[in-house]
C-alpha positions in Angstrom: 8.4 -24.6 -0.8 6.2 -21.8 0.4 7.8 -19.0 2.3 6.8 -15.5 3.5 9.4 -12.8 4.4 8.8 -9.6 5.3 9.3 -6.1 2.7 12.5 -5.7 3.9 14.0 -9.2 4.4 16.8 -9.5 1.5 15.9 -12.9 1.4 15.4 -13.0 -2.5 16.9 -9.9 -3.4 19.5 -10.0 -6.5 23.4 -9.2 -6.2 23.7 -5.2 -5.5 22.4 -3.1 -8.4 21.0 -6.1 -9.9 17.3 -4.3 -9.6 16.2 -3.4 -13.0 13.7 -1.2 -11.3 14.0 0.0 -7.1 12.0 2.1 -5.1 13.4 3.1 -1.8 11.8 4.8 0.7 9.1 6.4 -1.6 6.9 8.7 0.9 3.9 10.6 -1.0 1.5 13.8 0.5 -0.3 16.6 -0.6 -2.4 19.2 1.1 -5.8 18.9 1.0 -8.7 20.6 2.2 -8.3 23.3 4.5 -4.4 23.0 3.9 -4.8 19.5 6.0 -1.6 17.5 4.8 -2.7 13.9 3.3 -0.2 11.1 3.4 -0.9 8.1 0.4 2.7 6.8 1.0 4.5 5.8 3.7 8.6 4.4 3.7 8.0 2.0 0.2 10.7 0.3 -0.8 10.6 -2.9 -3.2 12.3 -4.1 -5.9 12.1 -5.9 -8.7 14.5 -8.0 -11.2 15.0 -8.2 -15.1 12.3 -10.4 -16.4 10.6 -10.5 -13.1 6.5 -10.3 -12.3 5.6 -8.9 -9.2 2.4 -7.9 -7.8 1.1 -5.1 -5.3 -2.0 -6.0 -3.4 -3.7 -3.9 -1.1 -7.0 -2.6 -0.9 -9.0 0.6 -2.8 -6.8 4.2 -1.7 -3.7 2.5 -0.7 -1.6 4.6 -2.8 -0.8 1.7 -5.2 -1.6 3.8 -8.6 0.1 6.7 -7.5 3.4 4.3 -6.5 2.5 3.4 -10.2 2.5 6.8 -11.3 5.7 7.6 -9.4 7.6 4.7 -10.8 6.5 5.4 -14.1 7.9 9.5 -13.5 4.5 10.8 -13.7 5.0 12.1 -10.5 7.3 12.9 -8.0 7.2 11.0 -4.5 7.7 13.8 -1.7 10.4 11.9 -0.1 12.8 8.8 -1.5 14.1 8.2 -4.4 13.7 5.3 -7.8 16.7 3.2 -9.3 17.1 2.5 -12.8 19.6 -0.5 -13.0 21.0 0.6 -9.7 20.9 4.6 -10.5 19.3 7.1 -9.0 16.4 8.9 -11.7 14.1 11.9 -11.3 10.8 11.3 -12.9 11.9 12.6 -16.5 14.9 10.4 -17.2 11.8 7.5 -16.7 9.6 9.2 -18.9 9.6 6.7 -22.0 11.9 3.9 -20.1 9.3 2.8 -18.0 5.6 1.9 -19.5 2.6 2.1 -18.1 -1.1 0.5 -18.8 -3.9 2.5 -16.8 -7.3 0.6 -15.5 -9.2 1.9 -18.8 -8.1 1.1 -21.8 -7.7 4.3 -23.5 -8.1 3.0 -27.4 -9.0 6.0 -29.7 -11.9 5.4 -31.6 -11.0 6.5 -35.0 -8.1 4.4 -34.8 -7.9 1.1 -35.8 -6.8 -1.8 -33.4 -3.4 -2.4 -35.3 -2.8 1.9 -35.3 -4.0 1.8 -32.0 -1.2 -0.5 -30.7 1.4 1.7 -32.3 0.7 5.0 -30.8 3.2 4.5 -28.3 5.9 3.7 -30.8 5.1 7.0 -33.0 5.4 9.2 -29.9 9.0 7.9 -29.7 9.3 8.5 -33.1 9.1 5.1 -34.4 8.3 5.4 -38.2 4.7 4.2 -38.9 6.1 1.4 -41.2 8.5 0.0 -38.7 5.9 0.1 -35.5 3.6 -1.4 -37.9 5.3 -4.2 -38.5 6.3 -5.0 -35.1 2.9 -4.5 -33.6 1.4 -7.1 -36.5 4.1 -9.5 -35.3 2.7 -9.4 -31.4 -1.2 -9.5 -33.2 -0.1 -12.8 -35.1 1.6 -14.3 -32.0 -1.2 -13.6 -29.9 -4.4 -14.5 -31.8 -5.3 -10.8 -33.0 -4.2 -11.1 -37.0 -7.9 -11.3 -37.8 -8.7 -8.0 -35.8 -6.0 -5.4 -36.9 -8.2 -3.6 -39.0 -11.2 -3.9 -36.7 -12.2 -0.7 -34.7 -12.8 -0.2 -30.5 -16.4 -0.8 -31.4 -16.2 -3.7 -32.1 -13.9 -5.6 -30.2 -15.0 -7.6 -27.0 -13.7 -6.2 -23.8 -11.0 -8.8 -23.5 -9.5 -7.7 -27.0 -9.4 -4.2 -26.4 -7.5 -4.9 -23.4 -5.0 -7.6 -25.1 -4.3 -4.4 -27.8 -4.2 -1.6 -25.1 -1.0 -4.5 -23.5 0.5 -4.8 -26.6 0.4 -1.0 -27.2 2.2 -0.4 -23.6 4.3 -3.4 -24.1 5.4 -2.3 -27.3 6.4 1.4 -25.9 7.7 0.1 -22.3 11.2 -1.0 -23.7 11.5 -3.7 -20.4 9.5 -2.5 -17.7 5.9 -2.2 -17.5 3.5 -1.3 -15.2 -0.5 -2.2 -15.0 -2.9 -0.6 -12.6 -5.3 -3.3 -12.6 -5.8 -3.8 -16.2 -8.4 -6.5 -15.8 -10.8 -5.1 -13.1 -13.5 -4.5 -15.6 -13.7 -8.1 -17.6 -16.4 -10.4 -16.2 -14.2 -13.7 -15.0 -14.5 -15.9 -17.5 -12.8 -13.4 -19.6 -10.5 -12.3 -17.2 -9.1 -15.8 -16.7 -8.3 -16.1 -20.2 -6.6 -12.5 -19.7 -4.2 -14.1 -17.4 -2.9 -16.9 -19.6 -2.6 -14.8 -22.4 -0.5 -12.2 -20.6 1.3 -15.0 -18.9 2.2 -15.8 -22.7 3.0 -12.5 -23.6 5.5 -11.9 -20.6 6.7 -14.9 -21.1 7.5 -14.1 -25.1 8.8 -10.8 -24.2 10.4 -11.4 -20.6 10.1 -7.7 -19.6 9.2 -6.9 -15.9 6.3 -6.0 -15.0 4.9 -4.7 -12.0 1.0 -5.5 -11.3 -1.0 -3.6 -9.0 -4.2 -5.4 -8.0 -7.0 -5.8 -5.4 -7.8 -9.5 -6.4 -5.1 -11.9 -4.1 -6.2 -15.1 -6.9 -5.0 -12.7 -9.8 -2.0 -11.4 -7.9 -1.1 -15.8 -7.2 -2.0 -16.2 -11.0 0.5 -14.0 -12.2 3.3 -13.3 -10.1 6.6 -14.2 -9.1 5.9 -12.3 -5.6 3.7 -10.0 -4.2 3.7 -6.9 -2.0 1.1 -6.5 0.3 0.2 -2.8 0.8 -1.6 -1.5 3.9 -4.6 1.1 3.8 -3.9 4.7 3.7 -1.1 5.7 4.1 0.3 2.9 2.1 3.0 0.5 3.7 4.7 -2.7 2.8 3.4 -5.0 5.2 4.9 -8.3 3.7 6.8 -10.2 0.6 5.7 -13.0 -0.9 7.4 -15.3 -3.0 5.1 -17.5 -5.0 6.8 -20.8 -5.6 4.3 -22.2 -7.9 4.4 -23.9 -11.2 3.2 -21.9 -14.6 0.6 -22.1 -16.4 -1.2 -21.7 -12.7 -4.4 -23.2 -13.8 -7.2 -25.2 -12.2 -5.2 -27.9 -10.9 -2.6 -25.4 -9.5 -5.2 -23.0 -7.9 -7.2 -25.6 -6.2 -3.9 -26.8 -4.5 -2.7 -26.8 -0.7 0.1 -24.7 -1.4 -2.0 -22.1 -3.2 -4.6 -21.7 -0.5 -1.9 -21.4 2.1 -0.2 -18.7 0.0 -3.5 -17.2 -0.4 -3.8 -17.5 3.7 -0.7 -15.8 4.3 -1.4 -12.9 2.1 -5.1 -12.4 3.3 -3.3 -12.3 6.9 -1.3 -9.5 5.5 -3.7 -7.7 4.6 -5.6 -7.6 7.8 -2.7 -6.7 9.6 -1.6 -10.0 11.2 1.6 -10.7 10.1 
């Protein structure tokens, strides 16, 4: 079954306070040039469950890193508030709850790929020891044992970005947040991305919140989508994607697929 609610239909919303994460009515400006007030947000609210994936579409300068960066408490939204498990936070109290992945991936080269994984962990004090050995646990699950001594240099593009996950996933205790983590991978490398983070999600069940431009990845991955407008940055529609995992060929080439796929390209162009 295929539906399509709008952002603020309740529709598949949990019991109250059953949001591990909430943002509600997140509106974002700053003064630009000439003292000219720019608005990036606009009235945002979503939420999103324990153990749930949801992704944000919308295209390029719709505000969807800086909801990133708010959610994460990087920044402050100019108006609205985020829940924690139904409370009410300001940006420092989710400072180290809520983990964030950027679009680069960040890996310090004199590091190697195991040490580069725990850096997260040793800035919350994890002893080197202890994040070592749960960091070598996620390499063995997921087909990096061989490469924990290896340097940035020479890892492919697709295995600096499965250690710059595990590093965020390892320091995001259950929610994590990726600003397009795969835009750079060519797609044959990117598709193998999305079944191994499929994996990992579904190892760790944490929630994670995926902000992309790419509808396919968005159906790939998530449980349902947001569809962002451009600048200044509005829900325009929920989707709940009803489809079987793994979402592979068979699954993307489907009826149900394309029509989710139509229903969210409608979004997006302002039709629904």
């Amino acid at each position: 079954m295929i539906e399509s609610v709008t952002a603020h239909s309740s529709a598949h919303a949990p019991a109250e306070g059953k949001w591990i994460i909430e943002a509600r009515g997140i509106t974002h400006a700053f003064a630009g040039d000439g003292g000219h007030v720019v608005r990036v947000l606009d009235d945002v609210s979503l939420g999103v469950a324990p153990g749930e994936f949801v992704g944000v579409i919308g295209p390029s300068g719709a505000g969807k890193s800086t909801l990133l960066n708010i959610l994460a408490g990087l920044d402050a939204p100019s108006r609205g508030e985020i829940l924690l498990d139904g409370h009410t936070t300001s940006p420092r109290e989710r400072l180290g709850r809520v983990g964030l992945m950027p679009q680069r991936d960040l890996l310090l080269p004199w590091r190697t790929a195991l040490d580069n994984a725990i850096t997260g962990l040793q800035v919350h004090d994890v002893s080197r020891k202890d994040a070592r050995e749960r960091a070598q646990a996620l390499f063995a699950r997921f087909g990096l044992a061989d490469f924990a001594g290896a340097y940035p240099y020479a890892l492919s593009g697709g295995m600096r970005q499965r250690v710059a996950l595990i590093r965020s996933a390892l320091a995001a205790g259950q929610i994590l947040l990726l600003d397009e983590p795969f835009g750079a991978l060519d797609a044959i490398t990117r598709a193998e991305m999305h079944r191994w983070l499929t994996e990992m999600w579904q190892e760790l069940r944490q929630s994670i919140v995926l902000v992309t431009h790419d509808i396919n990845e968005a159906l790939i991955l998530s449980d349902r989508i947001f569809v962002v407008s451009p600048s200044p940055g509005r829900v325009r529609a929920e989707l709940r994607v009803d489809l079987p995992r793994p979402r592979d060929v068979e699954v993307q080439a489907s009826v149900a697929f394309g029509e989710l796929r139509r229903h969210a390209l409608a979004a997006l162009e302002g039709q629904s």
